[in-house]
C-alpha positions as CSV (number, residue, x, y, z in Angstrom):
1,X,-7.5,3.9,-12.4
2,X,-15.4,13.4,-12.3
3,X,-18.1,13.4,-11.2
4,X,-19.9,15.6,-8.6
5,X,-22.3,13.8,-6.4
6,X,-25.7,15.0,-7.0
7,X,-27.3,14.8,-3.8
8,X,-25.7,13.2,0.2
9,X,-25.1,9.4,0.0
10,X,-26.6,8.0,3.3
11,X,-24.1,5.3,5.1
12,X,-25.4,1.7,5.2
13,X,-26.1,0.5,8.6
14,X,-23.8,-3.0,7.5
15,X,-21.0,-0.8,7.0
16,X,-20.0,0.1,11.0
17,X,-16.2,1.1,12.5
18,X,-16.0,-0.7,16.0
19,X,-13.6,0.1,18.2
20,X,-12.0,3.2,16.8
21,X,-13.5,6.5,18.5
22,X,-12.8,9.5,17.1
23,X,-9.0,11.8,18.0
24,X,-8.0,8.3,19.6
25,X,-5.4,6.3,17.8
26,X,-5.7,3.0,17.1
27,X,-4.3,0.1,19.5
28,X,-1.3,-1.4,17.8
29,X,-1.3,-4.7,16.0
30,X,-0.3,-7.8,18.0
31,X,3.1,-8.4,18.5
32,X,4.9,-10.5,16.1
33,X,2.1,-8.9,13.5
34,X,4.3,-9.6,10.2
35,X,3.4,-10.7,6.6
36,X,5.9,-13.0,5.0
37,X,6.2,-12.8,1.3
38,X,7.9,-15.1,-0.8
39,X,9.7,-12.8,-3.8
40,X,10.0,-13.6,-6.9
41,X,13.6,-13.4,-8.7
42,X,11.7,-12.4,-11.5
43,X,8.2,-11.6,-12.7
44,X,5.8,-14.3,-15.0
45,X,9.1,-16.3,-15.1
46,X,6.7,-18.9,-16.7
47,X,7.2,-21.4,-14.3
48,X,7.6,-21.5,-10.5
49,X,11.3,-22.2,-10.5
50,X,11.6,-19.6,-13.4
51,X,9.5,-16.9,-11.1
52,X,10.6,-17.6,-7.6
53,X,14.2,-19.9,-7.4
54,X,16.9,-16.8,-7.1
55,X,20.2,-18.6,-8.7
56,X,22.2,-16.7,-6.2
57,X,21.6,-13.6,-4.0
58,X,23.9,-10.3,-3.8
59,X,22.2,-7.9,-1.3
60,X,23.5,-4.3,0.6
61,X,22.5,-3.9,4.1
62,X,21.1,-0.3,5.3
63,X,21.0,1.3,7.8
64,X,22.6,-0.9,10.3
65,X,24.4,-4.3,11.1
66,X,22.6,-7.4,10.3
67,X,22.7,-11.0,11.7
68,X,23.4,-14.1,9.3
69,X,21.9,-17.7,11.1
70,X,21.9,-20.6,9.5
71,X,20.5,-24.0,10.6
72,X,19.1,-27.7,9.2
73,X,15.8,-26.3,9.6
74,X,14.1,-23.2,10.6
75,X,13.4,-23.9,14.3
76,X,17.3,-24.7,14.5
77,X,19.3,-21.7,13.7
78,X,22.8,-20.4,14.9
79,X,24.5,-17.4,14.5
80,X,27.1,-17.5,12.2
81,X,28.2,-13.8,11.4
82,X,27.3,-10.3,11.9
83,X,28.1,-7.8,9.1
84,X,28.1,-4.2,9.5
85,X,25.5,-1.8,7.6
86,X,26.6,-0.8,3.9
87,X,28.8,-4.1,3.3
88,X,27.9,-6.4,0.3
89,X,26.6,-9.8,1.5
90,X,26.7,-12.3,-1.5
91,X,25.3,-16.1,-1.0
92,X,25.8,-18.3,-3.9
93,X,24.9,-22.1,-4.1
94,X,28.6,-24.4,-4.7
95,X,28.5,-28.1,-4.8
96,X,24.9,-27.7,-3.7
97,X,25.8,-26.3,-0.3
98,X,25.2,-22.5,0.2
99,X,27.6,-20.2,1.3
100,X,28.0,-16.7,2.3
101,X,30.4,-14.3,1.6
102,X,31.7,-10.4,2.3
103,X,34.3,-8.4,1.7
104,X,37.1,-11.3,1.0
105,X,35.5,-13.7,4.3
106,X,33.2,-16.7,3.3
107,X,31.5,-18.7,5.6
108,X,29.4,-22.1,5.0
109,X,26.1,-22.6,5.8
110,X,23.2,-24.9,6.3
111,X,20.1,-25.1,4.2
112,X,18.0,-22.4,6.0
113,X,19.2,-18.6,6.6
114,X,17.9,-15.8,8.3
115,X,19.0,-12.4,8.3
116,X,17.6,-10.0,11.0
117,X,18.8,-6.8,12.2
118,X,21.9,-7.2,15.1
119,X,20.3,-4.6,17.2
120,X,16.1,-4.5,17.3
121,X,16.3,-1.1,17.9
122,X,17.8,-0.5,14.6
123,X,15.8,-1.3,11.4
124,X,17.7,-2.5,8.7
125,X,16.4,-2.2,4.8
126,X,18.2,-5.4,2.3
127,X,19.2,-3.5,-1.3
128,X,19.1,-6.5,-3.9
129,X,22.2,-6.0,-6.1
130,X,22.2,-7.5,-10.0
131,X,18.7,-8.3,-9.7
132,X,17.3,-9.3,-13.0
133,X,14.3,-6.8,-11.8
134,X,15.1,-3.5,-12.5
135,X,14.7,-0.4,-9.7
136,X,13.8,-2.8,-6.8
137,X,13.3,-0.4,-3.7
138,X,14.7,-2.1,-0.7
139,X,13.3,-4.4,1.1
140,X,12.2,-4.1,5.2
141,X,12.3,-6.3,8.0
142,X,14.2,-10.1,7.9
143,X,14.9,-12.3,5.0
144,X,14.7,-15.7,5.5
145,X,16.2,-18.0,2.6
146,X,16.1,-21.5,1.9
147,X,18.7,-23.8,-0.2
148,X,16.5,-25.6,-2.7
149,X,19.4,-27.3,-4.5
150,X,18.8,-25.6,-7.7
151,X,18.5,-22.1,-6.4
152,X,17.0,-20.1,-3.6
153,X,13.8,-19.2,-2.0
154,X,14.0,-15.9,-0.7
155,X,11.1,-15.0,1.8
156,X,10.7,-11.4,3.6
157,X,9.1,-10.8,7.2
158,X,8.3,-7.5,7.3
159,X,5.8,-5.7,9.2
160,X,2.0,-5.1,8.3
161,X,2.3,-1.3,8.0
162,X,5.7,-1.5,6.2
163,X,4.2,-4.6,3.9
164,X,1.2,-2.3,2.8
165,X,3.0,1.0,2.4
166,X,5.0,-0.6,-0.1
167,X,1.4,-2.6,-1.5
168,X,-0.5,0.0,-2.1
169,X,1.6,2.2,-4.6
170,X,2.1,-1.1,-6.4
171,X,-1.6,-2.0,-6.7
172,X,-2.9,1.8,-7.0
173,X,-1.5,5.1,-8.8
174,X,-0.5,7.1,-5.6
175,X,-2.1,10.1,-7.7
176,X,-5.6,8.9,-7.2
177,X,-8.2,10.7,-4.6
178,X,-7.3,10.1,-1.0
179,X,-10.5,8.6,-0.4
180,X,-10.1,5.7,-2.9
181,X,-6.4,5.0,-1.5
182,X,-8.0,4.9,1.7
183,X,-10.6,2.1,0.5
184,X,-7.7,0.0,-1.1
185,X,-5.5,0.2,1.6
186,X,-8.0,-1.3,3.8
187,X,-9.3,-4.2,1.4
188,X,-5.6,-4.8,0.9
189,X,-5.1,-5.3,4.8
190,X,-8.0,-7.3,4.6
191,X,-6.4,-9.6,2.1
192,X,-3.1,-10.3,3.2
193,X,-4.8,-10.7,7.2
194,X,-7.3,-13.1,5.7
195,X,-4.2,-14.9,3.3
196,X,-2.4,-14.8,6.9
197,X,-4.7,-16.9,8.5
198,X,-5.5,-19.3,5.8
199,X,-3.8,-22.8,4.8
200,X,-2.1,-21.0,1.3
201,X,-0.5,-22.6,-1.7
202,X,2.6,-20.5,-0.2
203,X,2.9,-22.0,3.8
204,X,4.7,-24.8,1.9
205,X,7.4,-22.1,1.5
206,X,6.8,-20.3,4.6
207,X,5.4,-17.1,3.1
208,X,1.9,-16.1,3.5
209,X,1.6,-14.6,0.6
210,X,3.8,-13.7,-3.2
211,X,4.8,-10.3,-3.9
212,X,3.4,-10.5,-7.6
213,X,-0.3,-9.8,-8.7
214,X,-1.3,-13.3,-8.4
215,X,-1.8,-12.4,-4.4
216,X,-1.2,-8.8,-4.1
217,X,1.6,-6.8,-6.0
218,X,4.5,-5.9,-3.5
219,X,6.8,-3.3,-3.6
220,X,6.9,-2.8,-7.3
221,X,6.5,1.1,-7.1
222,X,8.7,3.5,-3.8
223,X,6.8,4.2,-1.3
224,X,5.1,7.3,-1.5
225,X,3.0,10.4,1.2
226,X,0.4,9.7,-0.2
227,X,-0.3,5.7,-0.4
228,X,1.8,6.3,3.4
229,X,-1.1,8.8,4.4
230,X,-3.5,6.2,3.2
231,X,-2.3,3.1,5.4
232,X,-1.5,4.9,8.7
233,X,-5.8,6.6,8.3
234,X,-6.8,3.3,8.0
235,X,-4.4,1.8,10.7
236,X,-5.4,-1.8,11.8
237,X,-9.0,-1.3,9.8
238,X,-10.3,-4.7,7.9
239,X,-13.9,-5.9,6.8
240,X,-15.4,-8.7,7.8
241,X,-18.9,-10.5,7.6
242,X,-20.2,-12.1,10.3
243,X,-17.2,-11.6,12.5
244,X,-14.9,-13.5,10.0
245,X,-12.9,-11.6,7.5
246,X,-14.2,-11.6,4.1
247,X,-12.6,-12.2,0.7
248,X,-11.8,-8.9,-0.1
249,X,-10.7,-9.6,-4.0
250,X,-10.2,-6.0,-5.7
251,X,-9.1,-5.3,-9.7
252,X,-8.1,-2.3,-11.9
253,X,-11.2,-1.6,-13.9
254,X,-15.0,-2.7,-14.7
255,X,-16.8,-2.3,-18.3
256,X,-19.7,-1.1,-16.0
257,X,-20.7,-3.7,-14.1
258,X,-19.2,-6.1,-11.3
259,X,-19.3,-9.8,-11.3
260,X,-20.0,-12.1,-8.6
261,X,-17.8,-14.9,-7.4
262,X,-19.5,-17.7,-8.6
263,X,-19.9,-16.7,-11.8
264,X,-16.1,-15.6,-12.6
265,X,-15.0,-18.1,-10.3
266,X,-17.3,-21.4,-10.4
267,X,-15.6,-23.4,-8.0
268,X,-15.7,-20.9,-4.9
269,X,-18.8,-20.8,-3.0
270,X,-21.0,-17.7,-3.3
271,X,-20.4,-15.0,-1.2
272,X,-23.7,-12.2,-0.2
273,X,-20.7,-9.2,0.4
274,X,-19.2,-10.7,-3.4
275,X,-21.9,-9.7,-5.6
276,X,-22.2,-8.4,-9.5
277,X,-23.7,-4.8,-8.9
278,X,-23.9,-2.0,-11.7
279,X,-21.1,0.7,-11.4
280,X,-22.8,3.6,-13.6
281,X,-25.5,5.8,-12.6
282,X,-28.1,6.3,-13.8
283,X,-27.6,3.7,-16.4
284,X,-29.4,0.4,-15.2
285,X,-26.9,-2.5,-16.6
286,X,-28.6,-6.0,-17.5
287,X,-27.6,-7.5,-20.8
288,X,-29.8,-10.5,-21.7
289,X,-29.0,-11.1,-24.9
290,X,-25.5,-11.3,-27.4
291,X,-26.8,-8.3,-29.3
292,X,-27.3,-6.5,-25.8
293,X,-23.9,-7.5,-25.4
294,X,-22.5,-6.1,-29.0
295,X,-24.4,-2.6,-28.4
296,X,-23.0,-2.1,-24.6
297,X,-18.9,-2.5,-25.6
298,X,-20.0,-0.6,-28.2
299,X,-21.0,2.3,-26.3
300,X,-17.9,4.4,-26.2
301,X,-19.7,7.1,-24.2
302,X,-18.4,7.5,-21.0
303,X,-21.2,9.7,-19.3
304,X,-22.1,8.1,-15.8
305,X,-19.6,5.1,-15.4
306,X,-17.8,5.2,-12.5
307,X,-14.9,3.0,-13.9
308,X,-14.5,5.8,-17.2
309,X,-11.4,7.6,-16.3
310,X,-9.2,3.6,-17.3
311,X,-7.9,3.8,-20.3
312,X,-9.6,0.3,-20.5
313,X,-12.9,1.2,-19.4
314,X,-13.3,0.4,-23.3
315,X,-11.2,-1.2,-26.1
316,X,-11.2,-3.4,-28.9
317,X,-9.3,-6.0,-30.8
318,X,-9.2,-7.3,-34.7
319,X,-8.1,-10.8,-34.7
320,X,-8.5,-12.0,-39.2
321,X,-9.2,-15.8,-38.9
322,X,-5.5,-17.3,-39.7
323,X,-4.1,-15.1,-36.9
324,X,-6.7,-16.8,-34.5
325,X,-6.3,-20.4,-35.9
326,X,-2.5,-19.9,-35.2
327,X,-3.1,-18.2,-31.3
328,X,-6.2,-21.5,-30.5
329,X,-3.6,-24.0,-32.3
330,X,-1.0,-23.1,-29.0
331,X,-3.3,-21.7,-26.6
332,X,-6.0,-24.5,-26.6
333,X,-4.0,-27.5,-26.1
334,X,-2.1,-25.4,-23.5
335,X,-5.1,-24.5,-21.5
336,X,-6.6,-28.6,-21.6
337,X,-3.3,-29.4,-20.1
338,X,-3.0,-26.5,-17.3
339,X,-6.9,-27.2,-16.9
340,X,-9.1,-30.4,-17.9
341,X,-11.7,-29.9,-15.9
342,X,-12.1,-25.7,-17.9
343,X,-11.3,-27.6,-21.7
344,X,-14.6,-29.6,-22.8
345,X,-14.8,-31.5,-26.1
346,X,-18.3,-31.8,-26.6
347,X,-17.7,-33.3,-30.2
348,X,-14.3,-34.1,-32.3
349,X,-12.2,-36.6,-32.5
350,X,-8.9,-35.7,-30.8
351,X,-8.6,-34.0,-27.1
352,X,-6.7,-30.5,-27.4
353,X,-4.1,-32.5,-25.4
354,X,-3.5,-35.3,-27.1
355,X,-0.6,-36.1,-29.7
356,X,-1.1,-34.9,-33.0
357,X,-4.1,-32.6,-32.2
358,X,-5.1,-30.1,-35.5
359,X,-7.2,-26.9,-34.9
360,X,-8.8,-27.1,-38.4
361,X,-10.5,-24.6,-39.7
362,X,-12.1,-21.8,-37.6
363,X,-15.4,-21.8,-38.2
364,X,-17.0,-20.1,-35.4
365,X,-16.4,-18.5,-32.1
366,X,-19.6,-18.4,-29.9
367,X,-20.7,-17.1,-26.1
368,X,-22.1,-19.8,-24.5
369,X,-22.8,-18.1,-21.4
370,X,-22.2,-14.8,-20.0
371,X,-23.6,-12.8,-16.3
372,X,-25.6,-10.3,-16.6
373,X,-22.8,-7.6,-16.2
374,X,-21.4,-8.8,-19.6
375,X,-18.7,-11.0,-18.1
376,X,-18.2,-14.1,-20.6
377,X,-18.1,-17.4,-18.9
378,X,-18.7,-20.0,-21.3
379,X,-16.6,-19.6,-25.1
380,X,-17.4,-22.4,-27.7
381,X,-14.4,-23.0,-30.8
382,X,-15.8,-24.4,-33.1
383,X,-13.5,-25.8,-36.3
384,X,-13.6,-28.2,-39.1
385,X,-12.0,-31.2,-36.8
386,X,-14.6,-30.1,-33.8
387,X,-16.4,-28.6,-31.2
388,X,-14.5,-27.0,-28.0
389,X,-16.0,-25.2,-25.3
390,X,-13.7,-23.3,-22.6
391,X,-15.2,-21.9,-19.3
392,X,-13.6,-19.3,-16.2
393,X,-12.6,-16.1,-17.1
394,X,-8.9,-17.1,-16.4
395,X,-8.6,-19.1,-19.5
396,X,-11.1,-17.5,-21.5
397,X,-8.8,-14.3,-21.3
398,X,-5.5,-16.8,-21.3
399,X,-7.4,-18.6,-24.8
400,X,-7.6,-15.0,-26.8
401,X,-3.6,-13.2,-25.7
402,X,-4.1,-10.9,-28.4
403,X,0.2,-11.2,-28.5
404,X,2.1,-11.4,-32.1
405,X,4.2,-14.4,-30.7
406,X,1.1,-16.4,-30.7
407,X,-0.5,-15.4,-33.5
408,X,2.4,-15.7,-36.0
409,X,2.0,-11.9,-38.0
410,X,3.0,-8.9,-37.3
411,X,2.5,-7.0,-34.2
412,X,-1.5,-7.1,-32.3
413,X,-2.9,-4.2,-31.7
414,X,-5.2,-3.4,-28.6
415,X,-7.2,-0.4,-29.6
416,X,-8.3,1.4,-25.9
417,X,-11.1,4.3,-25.5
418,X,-8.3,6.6,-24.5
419,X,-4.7,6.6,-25.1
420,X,-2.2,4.9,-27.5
421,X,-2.9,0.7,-28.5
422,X,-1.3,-1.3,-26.8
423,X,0.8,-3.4,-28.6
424,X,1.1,-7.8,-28.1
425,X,-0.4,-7.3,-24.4
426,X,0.1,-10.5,-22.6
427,X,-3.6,-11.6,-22.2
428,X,-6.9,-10.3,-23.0
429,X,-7.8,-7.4,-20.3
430,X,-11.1,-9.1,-19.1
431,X,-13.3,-11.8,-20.2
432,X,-16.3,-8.9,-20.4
433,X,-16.5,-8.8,-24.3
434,X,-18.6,-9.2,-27.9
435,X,-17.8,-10.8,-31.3
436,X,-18.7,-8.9,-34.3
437,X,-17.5,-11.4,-36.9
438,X,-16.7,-10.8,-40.6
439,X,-17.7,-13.3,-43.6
440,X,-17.3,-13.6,-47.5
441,X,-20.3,-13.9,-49.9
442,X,-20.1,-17.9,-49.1
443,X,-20.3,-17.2,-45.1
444,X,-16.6,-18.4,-44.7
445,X,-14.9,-16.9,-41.3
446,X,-12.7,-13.9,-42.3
447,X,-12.3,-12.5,-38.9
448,X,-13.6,-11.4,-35.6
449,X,-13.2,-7.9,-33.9
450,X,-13.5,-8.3,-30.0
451,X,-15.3,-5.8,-28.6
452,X,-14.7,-5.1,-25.1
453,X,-14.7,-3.4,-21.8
454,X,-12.3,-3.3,-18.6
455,X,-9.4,-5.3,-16.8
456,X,-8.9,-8.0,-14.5
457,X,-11.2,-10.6,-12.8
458,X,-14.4,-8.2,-12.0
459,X,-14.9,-9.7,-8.4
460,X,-15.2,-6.8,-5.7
461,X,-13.9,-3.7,-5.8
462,X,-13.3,-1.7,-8.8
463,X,-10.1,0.3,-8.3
464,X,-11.0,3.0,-11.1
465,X,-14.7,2.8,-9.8
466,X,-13.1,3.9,-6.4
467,X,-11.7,6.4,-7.6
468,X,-14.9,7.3,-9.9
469,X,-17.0,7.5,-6.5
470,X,-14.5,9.3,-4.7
471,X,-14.6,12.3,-7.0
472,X,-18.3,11.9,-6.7
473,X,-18.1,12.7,-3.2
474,X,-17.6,9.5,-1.5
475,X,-15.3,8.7,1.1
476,X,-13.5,5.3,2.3
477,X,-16.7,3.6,4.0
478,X,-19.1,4.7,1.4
479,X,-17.3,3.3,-1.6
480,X,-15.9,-0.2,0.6
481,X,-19.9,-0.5,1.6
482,X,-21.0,-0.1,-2.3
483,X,-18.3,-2.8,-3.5
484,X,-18.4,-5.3,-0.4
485,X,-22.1,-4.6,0.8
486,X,-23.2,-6.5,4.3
487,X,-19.3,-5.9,5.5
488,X,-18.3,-4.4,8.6
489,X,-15.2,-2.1,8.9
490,X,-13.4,-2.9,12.0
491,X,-10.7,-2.8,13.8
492,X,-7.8,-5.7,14.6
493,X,-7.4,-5.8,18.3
């Protein structure tokens, strides 16, 4: 997340670099080309205010003096102090106002705060002190905060090459080939460029983007040469299609096969450049049928898949039928709550969501529908009180959390093609799986063992099939041209 490439791989004509000629560096990004983030105070919180509202923020400035302004909105600021580098800076909500304070001074301020380096010619890194997050590496650029009553939303503007060289060690091992950093650090330019110009859920907050994997995962990991190496080659670079920039979605590992949009993702339009494609060679994959299915997760032979060098290219998980009638008990009234439109009830009595809702007995777990890469999208329950039918990946894999606090036994064990299980792991790697069930001598459910292959979403590029092309011999534009095909690399102006 080794193979030699038998024969040159010929670069697709849809696949161009514009404007960059060769031993001339690129032009610089625009001014005033930041990202902002909104950070979270601490990771799958379980609610927003859990993730994101920071009860009170104790920072260290580096590297030089930094300038507190305050104001009723954030067009309306004032300067209020200037602290010098190295200096504790503590703001703390009291009485519902928000103050500041440093070394023994304090100082009151108004509901919006932004902290920016005194001198521009200085660049000032923000150390967060007694973060509930531990080894955060500090943060670039400016932090803007807002007073939300009940805690703060902390927002960093930091610049695009400083936002990705602390992306791409987060989303990437900086360990991988050079090639297949190179490829993610331009689909994850892409990303946050196209999240930049888009209406997102986070504008409301004045970020573009989150710093957690439901956009892109932010400085999680240091910095490192390599992932560095990786953003400055690719400087400015994005993909687009049709001279817009595309929807460049990326996850950690396929079972051997992509998924396109529409299937994973039913309410998003299809996309040509978004498209399932095989990732083995020469293996052809095609599953038509649930017995295809069973026979394909249970190929633990890695020969030829690109994606085989995950420790999750394959794995599997044993679920007996009272541990899954305890885990669809909480997890499918949960998901008809977070999402009706997902939660059918074909037959039965009682919504999932409704008071006094019974699983039953577990009968029977069914695919219903699945693409042709093995990716389920369609899952029927069905129990002695009804039939329950559950669609998207999201909750499919959000349904099965193969995690001991759900199931009510002992710990879960998620058995993977390589490496140690992986014990209560907080949701189901990929919806790209097969049931093998187990029944007494009177065909009651006894249990079902899950056999699958790969993690995360499946839509666009593989990270460990990047890396499996790259140590076949591809470099950047051959393996972004195999995973976005139709899209043009070019250059920002």
């Amino acid at each position: 997340m080794q193979w030699a490439l038998a024969g040159a791989f010929i670069l697709g004509a849809g696949l161009l670099l514009a404007s960059l000629q060769q031993n001339q560096p690129p032009p610089a990004l625009p001014s005033g080309q930041n990202v902002r983030v909104l950070l979270s105070y601490r990771l799958n919180g379980g609610s927003f205010e859990g993730q994101y509202l920071f009860p009170g923020l104790e920072l260290l400035p580096q590297g030089g003096r930094v300038q507190v302004l305050s104001g009723p909105n954030p067009e309306n600021l004032r300067p209020i102090v200037t602290v010098f580098a190295d200096k504790p800076l503590s703001f703390s909500l009291q009485n519902g106002g928000l103050v500041a304070s440093s070394e023994g001074q304090v100082w009151a301020l108004e509901a919006f705060v932004r902290l920016k380096p005194a001198d521009p010619a200085t660049p000032v890194q923000y150390r967060l002190l007694a973060s509930p997050r531990p080894n955060l590496e500090p943060y670039p650029g400016e932090l803007w905060l807002e007073n939300r009553g009940s805690g703060l939303l902390v927002v960093n503007v930091v610049d695009f090459q400083d936002y990705l060289k602390r992306v791409l060690p987060s989303e990437m091992p900086a360990s991988f080939h050079p090639e297949a950093l190179k490829a993610q650090a331009v689909a994850a330019r892409t990303y946050a460029y196209t999240r930049q110009q888009a209406n997102t859920f986070w504008k409301q907050f004045g970020a573009d983007v989150d710093d957690s994997v439901s956009e892109q995962a932010y400085n999680h990991t240091r910095t490192h040469p390599a992932t560095d190496a990786a953003v400055d080659a690719t400087r400015n670079q994005i993909l687009t299609f049709q001279g817009t920039p595309i929807q460049s979605f990326f996850f950690s590992t396929s079972p051997g096969a992509t998924a396109s949009i529409e299937e994973v993702w039913p309410d998003r339009p299809a996309q040509p450049y978004l498209r399932g494609r095989p990732q083995a060679k020469p293996h052809a994959v095609s599953i038509q049928s649930e017995a295809e299915a069973l026979a394909f997760f249970q190929n633990w032979n890695p020969q030829g898949f690109y994606d085989a060098a995950s420790p999750f290219w394959r794995w599997k998980l044993r679920l007996s039928r009272e541990e899954l009638e305890a885990l669809l008990s909480r997890t499918l009234p949960e998901r008809a709550r977070a999402a009706p439109p997902f939660v059918q009830t074909p037959e039965g009595p009682l919504s999932p969501d409704a008071p006094g809702f019974a699983l039953g007995t577990l009968e029977q777990i069914r695919v219903l529908g699945r693409t042709s890469g093995g990716y389920v999208t369609e899952l029927e329950i069905k129990t002695s009180t009804g039939r329950f039918v559950v669609r998207r990946e999201s909750h499919i894999r959000s349904l099965l959390r193969p995690h001991k606090a759900l199931t009510g036994g002992g710990d879960v064990a998620l058995e993977r093609w390589q490496g140690e299980p992986r014990l209560n792991f907080p949701t189901l790697p990929s919806a790209a799986f097969a049931l093998q069930e187990e029944r007494d001598a009177q065909g009651r459910l006894l249990g079902i063992t899950f056999w699958g292959g790969g993690f995360g979403h499946g839509v666009g590029m593989s990270q460990y099939g990047a890396l499996g092309l790259a140590q076949r011999g591809y470099d950047y534009r051959q393996i972004l041209e195999h995973f976005y095909p139709g899209a043009r690399l070019e250059a920002l102006p």
